[in-house]
C-alpha positions in Angstrom: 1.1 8.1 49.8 1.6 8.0 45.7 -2.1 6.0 46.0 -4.0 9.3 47.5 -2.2 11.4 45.3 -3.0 9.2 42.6 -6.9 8.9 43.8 -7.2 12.7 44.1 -5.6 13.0 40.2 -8.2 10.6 39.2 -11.1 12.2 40.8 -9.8 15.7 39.6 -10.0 14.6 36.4 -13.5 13.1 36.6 -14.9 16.5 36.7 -13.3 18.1 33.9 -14.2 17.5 30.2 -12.6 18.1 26.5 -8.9 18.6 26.3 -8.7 19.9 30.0 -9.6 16.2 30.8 -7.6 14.9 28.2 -4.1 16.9 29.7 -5.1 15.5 32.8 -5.1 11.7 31.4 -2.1 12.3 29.6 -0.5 13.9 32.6 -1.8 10.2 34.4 -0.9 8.1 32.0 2.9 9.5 31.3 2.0 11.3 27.8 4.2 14.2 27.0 2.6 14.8 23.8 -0.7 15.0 22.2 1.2 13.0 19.4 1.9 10.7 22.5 -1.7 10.1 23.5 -2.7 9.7 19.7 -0.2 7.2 19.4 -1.3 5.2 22.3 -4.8 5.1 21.1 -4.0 4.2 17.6 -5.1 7.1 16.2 -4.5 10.1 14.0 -3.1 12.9 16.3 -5.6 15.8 14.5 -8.6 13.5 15.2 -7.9 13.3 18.8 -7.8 17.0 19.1 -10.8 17.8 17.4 -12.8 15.1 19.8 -11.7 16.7 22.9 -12.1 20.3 21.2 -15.4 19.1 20.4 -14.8 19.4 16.8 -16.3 16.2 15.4 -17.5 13.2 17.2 -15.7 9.7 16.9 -17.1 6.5 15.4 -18.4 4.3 18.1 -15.6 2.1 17.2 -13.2 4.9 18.2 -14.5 4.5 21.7 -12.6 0.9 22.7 -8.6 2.4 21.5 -9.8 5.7 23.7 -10.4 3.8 26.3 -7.6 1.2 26.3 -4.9 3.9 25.2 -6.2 6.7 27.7 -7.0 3.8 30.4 -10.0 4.8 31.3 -13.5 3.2 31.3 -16.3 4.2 28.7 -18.3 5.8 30.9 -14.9 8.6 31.7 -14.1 9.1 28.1 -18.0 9.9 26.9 -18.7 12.0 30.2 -15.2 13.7 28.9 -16.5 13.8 25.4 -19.8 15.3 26.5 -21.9 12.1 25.0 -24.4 11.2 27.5 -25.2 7.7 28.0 
């Protein structure tokens, strides 16, 4: 039953965008902390805010440690960025 509950978290979380997305990741991926999440994707825990505030963009090169500490594929970190591909 943790597999539909993990399904329906995931597809929750598809929807939503900026740091409501990004407390639902952290909440999937077992980040307490926006320090946490930063930490896991390599990078600097104010520039991780201001993406998913929609503050400043990242680098394109930002994109592969977002997706790899976040685990989640391109395509769910821009649609949570609010980049359209």
């Amino acid at each position: 039953m943790g597999g539909i509950d993990g399904d329906v978290s995931r597809k929750q979380s598809n929807r939503l965008v900026g740091m409501d997305w990004l407390q639902a990741r952290m909440e999937i991926i077992g980040a307490d902390t926006l320090q946490e999440a930063a930490e896991l994707c390599d990078l600097n825990r104010g520039n991780l805010y201001r993406y998913f505030k929609f503050e400043s963009r990242p680098n394109i090169d930002v994109l592969p440690k977002l997706c790899k500490g976040l685990r989640s594929s391109p395509e769910e970190v821009l649609h949570a960025l609010k980049i359209q591909i």
